[in-house]
C-alpha positions as CSV (number, residue, x, y, z in Angstrom):
1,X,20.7,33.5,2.2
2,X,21.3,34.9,6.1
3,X,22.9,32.5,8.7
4,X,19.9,31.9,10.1
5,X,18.7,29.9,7.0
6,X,22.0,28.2,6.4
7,X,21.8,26.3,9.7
8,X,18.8,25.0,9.2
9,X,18.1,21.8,7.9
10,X,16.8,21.3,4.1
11,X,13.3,20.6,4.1
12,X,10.0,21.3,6.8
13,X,9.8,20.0,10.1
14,X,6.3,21.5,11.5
15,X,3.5,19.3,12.0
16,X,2.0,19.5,8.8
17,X,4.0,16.8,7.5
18,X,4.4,14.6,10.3
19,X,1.8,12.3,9.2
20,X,3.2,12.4,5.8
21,X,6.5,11.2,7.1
22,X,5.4,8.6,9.3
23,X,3.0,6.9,6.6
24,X,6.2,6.8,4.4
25,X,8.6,5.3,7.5
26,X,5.7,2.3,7.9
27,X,5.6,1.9,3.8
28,X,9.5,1.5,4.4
29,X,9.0,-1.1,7.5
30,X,6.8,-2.8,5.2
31,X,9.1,-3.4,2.5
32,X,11.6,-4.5,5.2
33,X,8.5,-7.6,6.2
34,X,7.8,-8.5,2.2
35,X,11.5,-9.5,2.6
36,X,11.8,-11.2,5.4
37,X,11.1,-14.5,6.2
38,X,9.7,-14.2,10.0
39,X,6.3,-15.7,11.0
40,X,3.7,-13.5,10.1
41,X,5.5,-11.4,7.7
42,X,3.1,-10.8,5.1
43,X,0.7,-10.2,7.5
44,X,3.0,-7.1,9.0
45,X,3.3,-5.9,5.9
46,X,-0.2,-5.5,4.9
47,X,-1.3,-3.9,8.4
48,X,2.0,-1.4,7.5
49,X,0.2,-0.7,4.4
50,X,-3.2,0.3,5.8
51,X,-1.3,2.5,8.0
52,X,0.0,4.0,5.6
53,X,-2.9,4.9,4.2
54,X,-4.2,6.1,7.8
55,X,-1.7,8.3,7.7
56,X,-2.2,9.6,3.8
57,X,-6.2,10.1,4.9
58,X,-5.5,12.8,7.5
59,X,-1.9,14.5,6.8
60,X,-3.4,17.3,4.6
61,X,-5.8,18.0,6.8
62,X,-3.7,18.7,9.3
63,X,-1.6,20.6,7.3
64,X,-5.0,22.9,6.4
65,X,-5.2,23.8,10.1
66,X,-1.7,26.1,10.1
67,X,-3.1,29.2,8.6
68,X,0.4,31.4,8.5
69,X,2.0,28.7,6.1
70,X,4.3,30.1,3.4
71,X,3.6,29.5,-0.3
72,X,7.0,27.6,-0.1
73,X,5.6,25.8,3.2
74,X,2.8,24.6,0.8
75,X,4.5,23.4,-2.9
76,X,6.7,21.1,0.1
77,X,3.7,19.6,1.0
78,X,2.2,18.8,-2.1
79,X,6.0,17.5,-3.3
80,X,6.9,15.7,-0.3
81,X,3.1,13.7,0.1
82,X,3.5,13.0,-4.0
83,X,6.8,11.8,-3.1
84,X,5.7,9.7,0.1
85,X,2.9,8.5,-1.7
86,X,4.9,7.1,-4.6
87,X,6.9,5.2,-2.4
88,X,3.6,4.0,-0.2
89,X,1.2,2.9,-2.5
90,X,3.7,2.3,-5.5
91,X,6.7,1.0,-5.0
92,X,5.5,-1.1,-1.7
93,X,2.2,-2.4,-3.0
94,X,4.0,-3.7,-6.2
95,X,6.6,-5.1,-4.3
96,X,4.3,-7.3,-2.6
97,X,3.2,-8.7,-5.6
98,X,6.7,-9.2,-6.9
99,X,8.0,-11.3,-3.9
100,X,4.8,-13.6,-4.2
101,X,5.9,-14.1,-8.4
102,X,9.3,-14.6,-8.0
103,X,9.5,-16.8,-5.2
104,X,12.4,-18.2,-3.2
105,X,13.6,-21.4,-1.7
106,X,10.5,-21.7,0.3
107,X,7.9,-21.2,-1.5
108,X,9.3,-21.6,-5.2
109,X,7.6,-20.1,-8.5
110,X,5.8,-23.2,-10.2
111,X,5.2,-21.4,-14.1
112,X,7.6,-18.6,-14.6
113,X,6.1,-17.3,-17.7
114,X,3.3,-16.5,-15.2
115,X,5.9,-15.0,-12.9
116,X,7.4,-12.8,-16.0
117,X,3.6,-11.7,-16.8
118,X,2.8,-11.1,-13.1
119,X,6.8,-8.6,-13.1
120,X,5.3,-7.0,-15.5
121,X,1.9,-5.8,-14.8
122,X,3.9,-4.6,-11.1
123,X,5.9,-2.5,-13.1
124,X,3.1,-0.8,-15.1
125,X,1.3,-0.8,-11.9
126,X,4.2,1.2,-10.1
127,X,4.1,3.7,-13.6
128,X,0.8,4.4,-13.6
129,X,1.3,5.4,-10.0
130,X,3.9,7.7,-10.9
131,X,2.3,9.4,-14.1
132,X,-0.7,9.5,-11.7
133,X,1.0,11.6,-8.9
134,X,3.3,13.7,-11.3
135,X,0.0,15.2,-12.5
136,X,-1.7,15.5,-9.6
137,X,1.3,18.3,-8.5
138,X,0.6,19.7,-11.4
139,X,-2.8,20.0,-11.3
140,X,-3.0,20.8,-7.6
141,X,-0.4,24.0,-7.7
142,X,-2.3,24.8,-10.7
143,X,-5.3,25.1,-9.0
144,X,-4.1,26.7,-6.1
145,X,-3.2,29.5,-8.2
146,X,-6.1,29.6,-9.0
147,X,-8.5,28.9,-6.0
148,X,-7.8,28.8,-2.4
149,X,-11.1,26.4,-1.8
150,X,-10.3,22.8,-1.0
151,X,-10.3,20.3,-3.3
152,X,-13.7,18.4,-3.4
153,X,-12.9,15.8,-6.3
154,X,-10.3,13.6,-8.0
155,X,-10.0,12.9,-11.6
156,X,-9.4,8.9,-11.5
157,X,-8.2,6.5,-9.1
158,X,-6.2,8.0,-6.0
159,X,-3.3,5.4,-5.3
160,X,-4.1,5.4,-1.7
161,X,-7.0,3.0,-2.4
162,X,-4.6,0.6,-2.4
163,X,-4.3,0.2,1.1
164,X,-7.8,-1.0,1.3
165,X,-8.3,-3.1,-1.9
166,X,-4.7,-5.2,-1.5
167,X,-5.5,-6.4,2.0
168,X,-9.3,-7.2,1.1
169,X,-7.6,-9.4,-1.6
170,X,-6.0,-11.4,0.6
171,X,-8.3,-11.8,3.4
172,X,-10.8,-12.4,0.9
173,X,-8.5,-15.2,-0.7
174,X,-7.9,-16.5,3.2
175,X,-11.0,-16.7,4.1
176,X,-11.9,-18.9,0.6
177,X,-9.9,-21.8,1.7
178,X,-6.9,-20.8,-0.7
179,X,-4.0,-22.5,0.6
180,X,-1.5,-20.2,-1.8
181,X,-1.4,-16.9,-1.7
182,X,-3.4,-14.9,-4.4
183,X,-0.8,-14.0,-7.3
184,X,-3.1,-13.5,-10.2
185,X,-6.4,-12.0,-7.9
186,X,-4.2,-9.8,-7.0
187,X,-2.4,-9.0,-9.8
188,X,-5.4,-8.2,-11.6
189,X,-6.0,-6.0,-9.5
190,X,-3.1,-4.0,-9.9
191,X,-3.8,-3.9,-12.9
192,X,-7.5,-2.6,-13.0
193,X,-5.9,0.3,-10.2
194,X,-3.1,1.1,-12.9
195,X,-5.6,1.8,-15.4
196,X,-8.1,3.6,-12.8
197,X,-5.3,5.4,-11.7
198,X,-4.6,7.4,-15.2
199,X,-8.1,7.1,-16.7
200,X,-9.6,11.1,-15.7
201,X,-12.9,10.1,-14.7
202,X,-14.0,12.4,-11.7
203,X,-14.5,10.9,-8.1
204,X,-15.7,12.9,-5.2
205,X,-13.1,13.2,-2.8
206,X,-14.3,11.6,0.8
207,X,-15.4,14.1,3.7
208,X,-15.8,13.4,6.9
209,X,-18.7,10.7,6.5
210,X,-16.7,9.1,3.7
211,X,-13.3,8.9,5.9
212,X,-15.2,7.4,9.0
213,X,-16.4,4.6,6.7
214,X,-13.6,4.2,5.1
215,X,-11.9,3.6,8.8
216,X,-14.8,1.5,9.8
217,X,-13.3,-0.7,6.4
218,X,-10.2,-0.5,7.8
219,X,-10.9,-1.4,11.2
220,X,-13.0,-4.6,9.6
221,X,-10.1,-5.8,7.7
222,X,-7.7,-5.6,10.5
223,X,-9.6,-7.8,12.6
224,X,-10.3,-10.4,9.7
225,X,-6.2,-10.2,9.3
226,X,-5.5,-11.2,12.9
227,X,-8.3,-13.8,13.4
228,X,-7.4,-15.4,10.0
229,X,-3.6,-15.7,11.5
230,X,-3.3,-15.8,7.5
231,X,-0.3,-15.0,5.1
232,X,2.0,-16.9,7.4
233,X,5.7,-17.5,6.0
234,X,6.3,-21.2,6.4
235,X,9.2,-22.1,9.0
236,X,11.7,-25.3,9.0
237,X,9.0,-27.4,10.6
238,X,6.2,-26.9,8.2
239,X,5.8,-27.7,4.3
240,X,7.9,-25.1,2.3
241,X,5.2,-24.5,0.3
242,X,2.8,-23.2,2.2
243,X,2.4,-19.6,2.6
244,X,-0.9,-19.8,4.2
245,X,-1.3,-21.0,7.3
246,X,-4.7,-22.3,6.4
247,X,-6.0,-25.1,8.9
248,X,-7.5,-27.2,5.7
249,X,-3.9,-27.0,3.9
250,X,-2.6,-28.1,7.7
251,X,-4.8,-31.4,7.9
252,X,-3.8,-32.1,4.2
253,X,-0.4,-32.1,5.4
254,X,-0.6,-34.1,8.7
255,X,-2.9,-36.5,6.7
256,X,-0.1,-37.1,3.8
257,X,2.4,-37.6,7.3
258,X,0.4,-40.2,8.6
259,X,0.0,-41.9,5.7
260,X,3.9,-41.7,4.4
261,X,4.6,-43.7,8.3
C-alpha cells in the first residue's frame, strides 16, 4: 500500500453512496424520536422511516450512473446498502414496535405476556431481516459474476417495504378511531414481512412506473400523518395513557373531567 492510499480514509466517499448514507443517518434520527418523549415523536419517526426508504429507492441507481467504478467500488456498495439497510428497515422498524410493548411511565404495558409475545416476534422480525440481506450479497456478487445486466426481480420480500406498510398501519389505525396505538396490527405485520422476507418467491423489482407509484404512496401517507396530528406522546397536562391524540379519546377525557367536578 503507497502513501497515497494510507491517507485516505477507510471506506468510499463518491456519490454513489450518499443516498445510502443519508437514509441510514435518518433511520438513526428515528431511533433517537421512538425514544423520546417530545410531542409528535412517533410521528417523526415514521416520516424518518419513509425517508429512509426514499433514500433506499434511488441510491443504486445513482450508483449505476458512475461507469469507471472499480470492482472494489462495487462489493462496497452492495456491503455498505446491506449494512444500511439492516439498520433501516431492521433494527429501527422493530424498535418501534418494542417501545410501544414495553411501555414506560406514560403509557404503561397493561398484559405483559402480550408484551413478551409482541419482544419476540420484533426479534424474529429483525432476523429474518438479517438472513434476508446476508443472502441478498450473496446472491447479488454472485450474479454480478455472472451478468453485468441489472437486476429485474427479487426472490421474497425486500425489507424496504417496510417503510410503506408500518406507517399505513398506523394511519390506518388513526384514522379508525383507535385511541392506543396498534401493538398487535402491527405486530402481525412484522411478522407476515419476517416470513415474506425469507420465503424465495420471485417479485419483479419496480421500474420507473412502479417507483413513481410507490412515491405517489408515500406522498399520500405523509399527508394523512400530518392531518391526523396522530401518534402524539402524551405531555404532563394530558392523560398518561394516551398515545393518540385522537379528538374522540380527547372528549372522553374532558367528559370524565366534568363529571369528576
Amino acid at each position: 500500500m503507497d502513501k497515497k492510499q494510507r491517507l485516505h480514509l477507510l471506506g468510499v466517499y463518491n456519490y454513489t453512496v450518499i443516498l445510502t448514507y443519508v437514509g441510514m443517518l435518518f433511520a438513526f434520527a428515528g431511533i433517537h424520536f421512538v425514544f423520546s418523549n417530545n410531542d409528535r415523536s412517533f410521528i417523526l419517526a415514521l416520516l424518518c422511516l419513509m425517508v429512509a426508504g426514499l433514500m433506499d429507492m434511488f441510491d443504486g441507481k445513482v450508483a449505476s450512473t458512475k461507469k469507471n467504478r472499480t470492482p472494489s467500488e462495487k462489493l462496497f456498495g452492495i456491503q455498505i446498502d446491506s449494512m444500511a439497510d439492516i439498520i433501516s428497515y431492521g433494527v429501527f422498524p422493530s424498535l418501534i414496535v418494542y417501545k410501544l410493548a414495553i411501555g414506560d411511565k406514560q403509557y404503561p404495558v397493561e398484559h405483559p405476556w402480550q408484551a413478551r409475545i409482541v419482544i419476540c416476534i420484533c426479534a424474529l422480525y429483525l432476523l429474518c431481516a438479517l438472513i434476508r440481506l446476508s443472502y441478498f450479497n450473496v446472491d447479488e456478487m454472485e450474479r454480478q459474476n455472472q451478468t453485468s445486466e441489472s437486476r429485474h426481480e427479487y426472490r421474497g420480500l425486500p425489507v424496504t417495504s417496510v417503510a410503506v406498510v408500518l406507517p399505513a398501519v398506523f394511519i390506518a389505525s388513526y384514522f379508525m378511531g383507535n385511541s392506543r396505538p396498534p401493538i398487535n396490527t402491527a405486530t402481525i405485520f412484522l411478522l407476515i414481512m419476517a416470513i415474506a422476507f425469507i420465503t424465495p418467491f420471485k417479485m419483479l423489482k419496480p421500474h420507473l412506473i412502479g417507483k413513481i407509484v410507490l412515491i405517489l404512496i408515500g406522498l399520500v401517507e405523509l399527508a394523512l400523518l400530518l392531518l391526523g396530528k396522530a401518534y402524539c406522546v402524551p405531555t404532563a397536562e394530558k392523560d398518561p395513557s394516551i398515545v393518540f391524540e385522537n379528538k374522540a379519546t380527547i372528549q372522553e377525557i374532558e367528559t370524565k373531567s366534568e363529571e369528576a367536578f
